[in-house]
N, C-alpha and C positions, 0 to 999 in steps of 0.2 A: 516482928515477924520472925519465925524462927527458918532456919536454913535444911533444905529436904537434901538426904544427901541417897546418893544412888548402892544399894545392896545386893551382892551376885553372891548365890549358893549353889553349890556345884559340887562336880564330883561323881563317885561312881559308889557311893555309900548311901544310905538309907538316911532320909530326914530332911533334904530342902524344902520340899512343901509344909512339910510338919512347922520347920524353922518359920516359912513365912506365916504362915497362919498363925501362931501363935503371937509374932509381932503384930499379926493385924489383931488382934486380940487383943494385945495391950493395947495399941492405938487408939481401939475401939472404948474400950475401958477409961482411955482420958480424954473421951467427946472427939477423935478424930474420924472423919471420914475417910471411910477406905474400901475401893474397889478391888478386888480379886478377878483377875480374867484367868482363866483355864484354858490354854490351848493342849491339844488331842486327849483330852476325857472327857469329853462330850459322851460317851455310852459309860462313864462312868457316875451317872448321875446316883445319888444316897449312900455316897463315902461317908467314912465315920465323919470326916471333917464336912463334912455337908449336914449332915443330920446334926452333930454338935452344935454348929455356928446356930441351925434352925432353933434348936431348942435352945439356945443359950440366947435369944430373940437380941442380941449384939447388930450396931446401927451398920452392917457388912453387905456390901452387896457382892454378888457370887454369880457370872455369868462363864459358861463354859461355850468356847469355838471349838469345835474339829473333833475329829474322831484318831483313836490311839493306829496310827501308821508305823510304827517300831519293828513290825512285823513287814513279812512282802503285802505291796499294797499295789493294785491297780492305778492306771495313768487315769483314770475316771476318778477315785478315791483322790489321787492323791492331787488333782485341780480342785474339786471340792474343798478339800481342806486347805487347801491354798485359797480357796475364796471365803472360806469360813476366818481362814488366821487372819484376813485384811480389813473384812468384817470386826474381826474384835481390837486390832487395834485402831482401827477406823472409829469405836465405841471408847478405846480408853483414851484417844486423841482427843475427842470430843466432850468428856468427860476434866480430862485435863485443863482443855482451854476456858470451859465455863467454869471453872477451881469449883468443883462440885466431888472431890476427892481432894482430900489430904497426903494419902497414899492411894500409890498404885502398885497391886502386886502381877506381874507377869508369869503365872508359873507354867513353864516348859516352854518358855521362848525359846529356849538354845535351840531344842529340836525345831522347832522352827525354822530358824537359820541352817543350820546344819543339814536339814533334809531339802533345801533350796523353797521353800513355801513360801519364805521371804527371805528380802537381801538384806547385809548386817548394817547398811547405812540406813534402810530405812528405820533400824532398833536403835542404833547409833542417832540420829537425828532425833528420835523421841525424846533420849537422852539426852543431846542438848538444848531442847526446845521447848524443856517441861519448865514451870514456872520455880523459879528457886523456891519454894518455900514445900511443893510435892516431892515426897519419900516414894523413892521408886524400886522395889526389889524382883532382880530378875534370878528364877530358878530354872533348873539344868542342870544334865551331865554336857563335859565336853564342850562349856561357853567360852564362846568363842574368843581371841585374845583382844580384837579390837577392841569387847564390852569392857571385860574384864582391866583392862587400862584404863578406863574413862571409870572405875568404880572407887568407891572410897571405901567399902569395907568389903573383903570376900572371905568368906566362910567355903572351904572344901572337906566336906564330907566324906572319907575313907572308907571303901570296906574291907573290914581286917577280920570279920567272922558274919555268917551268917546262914541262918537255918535254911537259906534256897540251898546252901551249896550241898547240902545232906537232902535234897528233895521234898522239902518241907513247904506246903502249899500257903500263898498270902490268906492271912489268919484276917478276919472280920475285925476291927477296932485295932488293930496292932499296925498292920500293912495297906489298910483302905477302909 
């Protein structure tokens, strides 16, 4: 049995999602099962990376919780997505326990945490409760330090140019 070890991508640069997805791609590629949870892109349903996985018919499952709160969000919105974010990790707990994933990708836990939706020991407990042999990678700007301690590899993502900062609008297949 091979040993799952925990992956945080972060940062304020462009590519954490990209980064996991493409490991779940490889995964996928060598018969492993891997779930993908999406917390707040729930209204971002047929991303390039949704449409690709579809047609690249890859054994991936792709469930999205919550809707993007980044922005100001009402106290109605933001319990909703608080009950959505419990919801999906309530699915990849369970998902976990019946080892029916190899990998687990979490992408935009941080905000999660960070926007108080969930508390960090309840991600922190995932983390230690997931069975040694699942790959678990959590994506995020801004992860928090407790995850980040408890990881064994973190990739930070810098932004050192890009075309937002010239007013340049996210491009179809490039930025979603």
């Amino acid at each position: 049995m091979r040993k799952g070890m925990v992956q945080v991508y972060t940062g304020d640069g462009k590519g954490k999602t990209t980064a996991a997805v493409g490991q779940a791609v490889r995964a996928a590629g060598r018969g492993q099962r891997v779930i993908i949870i999406q917390f707040l892109k729930e209204n971002l349903i047929g991303t390039g990376e949704d449409k690709g996985l579809g047609r690249a018919m890859l054994p991936i499952i792709v469930k999205k919780y919550g809707e993007d709160l980044l922005g100001k969000a009402s106290e109605a919105r933001k319990r909703k997505a608080a009950k959505r974010a419990s919801e999906g990790l309530a699915y990849a707990k369970f998902q976990m326990e019946k080892e029916k994933a190899d990998m687990i990708v979490l992408d935009e836990v941080s905000h999660l945490m960070n926007l108080g939706l969930v508390n960090k020991s309840e991600i922190v407990d995932f983390m230690n409760n997931r069975p040694t042999s699942v790959e678990l990678i959590l994506t995020g700007r801004d992860m928090p330090e407790e995850i980040m301690n408890r990881a064994d590899l973190i990739t930070e993502m810098g932004n050192v140019k890009h075309p937002y900062d010239k007013g340049t609008a996210a491009r179809a297949g490039i930025e979603y």
